[in-house]
C-alpha positions in Angstrom: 7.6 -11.7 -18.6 10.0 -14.9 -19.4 10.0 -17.5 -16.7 13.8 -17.7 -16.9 15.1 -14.3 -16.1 17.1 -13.0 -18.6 20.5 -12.3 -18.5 21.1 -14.8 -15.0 24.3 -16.9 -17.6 26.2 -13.5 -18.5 28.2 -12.7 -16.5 29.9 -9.0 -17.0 31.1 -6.3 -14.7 27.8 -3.8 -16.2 30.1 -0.8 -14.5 28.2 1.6 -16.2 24.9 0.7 -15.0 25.8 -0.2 -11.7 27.5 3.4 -11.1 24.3 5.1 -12.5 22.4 3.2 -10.3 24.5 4.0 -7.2 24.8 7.8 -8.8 20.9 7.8 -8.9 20.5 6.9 -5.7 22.6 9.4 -3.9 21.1 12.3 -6.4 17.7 11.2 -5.2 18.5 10.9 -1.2 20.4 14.2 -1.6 18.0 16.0 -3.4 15.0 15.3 -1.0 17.5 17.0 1.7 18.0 20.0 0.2 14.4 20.7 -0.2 13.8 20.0 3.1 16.8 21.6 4.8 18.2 24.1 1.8 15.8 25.2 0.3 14.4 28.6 2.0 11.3 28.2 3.9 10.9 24.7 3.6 10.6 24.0 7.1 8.5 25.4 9.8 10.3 24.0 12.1 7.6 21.2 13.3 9.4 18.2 12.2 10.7 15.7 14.3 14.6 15.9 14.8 14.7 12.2 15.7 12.5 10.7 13.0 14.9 13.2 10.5 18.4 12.0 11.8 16.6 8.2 11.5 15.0 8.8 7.9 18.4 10.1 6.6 20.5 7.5 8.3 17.8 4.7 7.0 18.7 6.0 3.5 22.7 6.3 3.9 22.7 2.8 4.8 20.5 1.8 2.3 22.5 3.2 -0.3 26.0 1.8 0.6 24.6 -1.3 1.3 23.2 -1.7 -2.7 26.4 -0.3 -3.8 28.6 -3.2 -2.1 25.7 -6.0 -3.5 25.9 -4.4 -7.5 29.7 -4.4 -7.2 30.4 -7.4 -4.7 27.6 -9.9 -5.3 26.4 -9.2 -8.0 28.1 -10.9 -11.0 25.6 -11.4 -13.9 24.9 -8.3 -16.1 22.7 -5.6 -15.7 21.3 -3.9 -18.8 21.1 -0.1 -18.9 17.1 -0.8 -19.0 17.1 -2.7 -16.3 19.0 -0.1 -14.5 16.8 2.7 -15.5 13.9 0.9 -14.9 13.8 -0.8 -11.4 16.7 1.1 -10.1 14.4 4.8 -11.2 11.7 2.9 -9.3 14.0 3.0 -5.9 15.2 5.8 -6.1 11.8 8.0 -6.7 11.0 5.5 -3.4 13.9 6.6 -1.9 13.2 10.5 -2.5 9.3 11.0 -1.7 10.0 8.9 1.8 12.5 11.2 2.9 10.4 14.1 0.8 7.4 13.9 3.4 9.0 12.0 6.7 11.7 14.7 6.9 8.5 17.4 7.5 6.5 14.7 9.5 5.8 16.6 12.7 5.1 13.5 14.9 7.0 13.1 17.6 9.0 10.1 17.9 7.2 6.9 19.5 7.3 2.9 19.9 5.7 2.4 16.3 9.0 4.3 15.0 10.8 2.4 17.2 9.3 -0.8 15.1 10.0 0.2 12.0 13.8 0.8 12.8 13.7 -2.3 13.9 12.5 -3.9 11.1 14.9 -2.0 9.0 17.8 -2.9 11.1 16.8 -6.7 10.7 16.1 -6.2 7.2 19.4 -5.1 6.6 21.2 -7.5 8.3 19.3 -9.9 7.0 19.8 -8.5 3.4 24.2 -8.4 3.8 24.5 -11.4 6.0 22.7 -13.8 3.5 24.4 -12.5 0.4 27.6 -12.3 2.0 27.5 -16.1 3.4 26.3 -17.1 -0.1 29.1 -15.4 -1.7 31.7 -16.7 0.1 30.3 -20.3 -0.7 30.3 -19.6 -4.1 34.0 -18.6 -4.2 34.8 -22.0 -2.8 36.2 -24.0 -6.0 34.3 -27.6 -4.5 31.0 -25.2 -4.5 31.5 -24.0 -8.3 28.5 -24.8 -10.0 26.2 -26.1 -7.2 22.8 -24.9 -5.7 23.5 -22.6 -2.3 20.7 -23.8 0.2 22.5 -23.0 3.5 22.8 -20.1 6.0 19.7 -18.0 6.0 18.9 -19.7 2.6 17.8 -23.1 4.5 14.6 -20.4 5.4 13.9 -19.1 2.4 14.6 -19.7 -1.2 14.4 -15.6 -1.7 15.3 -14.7 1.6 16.9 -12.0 0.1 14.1 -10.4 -0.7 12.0 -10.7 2.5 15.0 -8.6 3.7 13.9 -5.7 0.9 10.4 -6.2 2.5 11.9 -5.3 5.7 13.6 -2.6 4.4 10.8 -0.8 3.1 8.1 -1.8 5.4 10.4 -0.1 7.8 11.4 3.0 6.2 7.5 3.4 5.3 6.6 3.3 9.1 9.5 5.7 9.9 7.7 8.2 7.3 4.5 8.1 9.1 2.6 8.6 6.1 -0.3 5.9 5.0 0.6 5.6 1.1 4.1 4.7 2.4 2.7 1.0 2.8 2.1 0.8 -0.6 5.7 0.5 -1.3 6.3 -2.8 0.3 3.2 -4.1 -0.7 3.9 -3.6 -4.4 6.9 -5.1 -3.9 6.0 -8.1 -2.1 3.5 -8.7 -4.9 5.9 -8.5 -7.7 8.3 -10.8 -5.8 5.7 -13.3 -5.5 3.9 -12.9 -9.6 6.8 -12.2 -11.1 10.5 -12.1 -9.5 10.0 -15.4 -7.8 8.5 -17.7 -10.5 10.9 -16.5 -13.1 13.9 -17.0 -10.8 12.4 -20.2 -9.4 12.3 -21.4 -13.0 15.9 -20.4 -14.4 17.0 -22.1 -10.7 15.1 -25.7 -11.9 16.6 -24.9 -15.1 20.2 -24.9 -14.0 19.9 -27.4 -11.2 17.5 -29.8 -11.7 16.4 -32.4 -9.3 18.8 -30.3 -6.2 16.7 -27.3 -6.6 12.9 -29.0 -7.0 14.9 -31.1 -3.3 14.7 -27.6 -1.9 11.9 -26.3 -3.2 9.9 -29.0 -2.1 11.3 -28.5 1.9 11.7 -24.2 2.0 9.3 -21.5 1.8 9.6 -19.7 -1.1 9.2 -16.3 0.3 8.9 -15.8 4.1 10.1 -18.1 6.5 7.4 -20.3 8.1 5.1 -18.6 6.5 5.3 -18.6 2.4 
């Protein structure tokens, strides 16, 4: 993989992709549904109400919440590869969670209670950051210069210790082991891959401001890494 991720200076609405992407998502949420609730004998009637109602509202949120960042925050361009690639990732996530937590017949208990929430935090997390950054950014004095404040002063990705959140929640909520694997993959790619490429296009573009902040915030998880 390039160190300087690709397509970070081209700045295009990518409509297309960003509707597929939001498209995908739904058809992917919705269609784990309806084999659990429409299709005929697909329950035995086991499952947990409450971890089904959480699961499904878990997923909702999820979904409008990447639909406001691709059209909102997002401003660089997103190729139809890219789209297909990570965002078919998500959503096959997205559709064997709710797949196998919607028939989970555990009843509800504190370790649910966690991962909500760690979803709920992740989330907040997730919008609040992007959203303080982006209105920073459409400041004419910021135009050009190196966001380190708000959540940001804790993380140089702290962004994506929210999608760590995110998943590592929603994989509790499911109740099943393999779930973990998720945010685990994706912690791993942040830190090989996502991280030093972005890290490297960031030194690229601001110099000695962003090897300042490097040197003083954890790349990853606050306090921690």
């Amino acid at each position: 993989m390039n160190r300087q991720l690709q397509f970070q200076s081209e700045k295009t609405p990518s409509t297309g992709p960003k509707a597929a992407l939001t498209f995908w998502y739904l058809l992917c949420t919705a269609g784990a549904i309806w084999l659990t609730f429409g299709a005929a004998g697909a329950l035995d009637g086991r499952a947990s109400p409450a971890r089904q109602v959480a699961l499904i509202s878990c997923a909702v949120v999820y979904i409008a919440r990447a639909a406001h960042t691709l059209f909102v925050f997002v401003k660089r361009r997103i190729p139809w590869w890219e789209a297909a690639w990570g965002g078919g990732i998500i959503g096959c996530v997205l559709f064997f969670f709710l797949l196998r937590g919607l028939r989970e017949p555990a009843p509800a208990a504190p370790v649910d209670l966690a991962g909500l929430i760690l979803y709920a935090a992740g989330s907040w997390i997730g919008t609040a950051s992007e959203l303080a950054r982006h209105h920073w950014k459409a400041r004419p004095e910021n135009r050009g210069r190196l966001y380190t404040e708000g959540l940001f002063r804790y993380s140089r990705h702290i962004n994506y210790f929210a999608d760590l959140l995110v998943f590592g929640g929603c994989a509790v909520l499911t109740r099943q082991w393999w779930a973990g694997i998720v945010p685990l993959a994706m912690g791993l790619n942040f830190a090989f891959m996502i991280i030093p490429a972005h890290d490297a296009y960031l030194a690229a573009r601001y110099g000695s401001d962003f090897d300042q902040y490097a040197r003083r915030t954890k790349k990853l998880i606050p306090l921690v890494y």
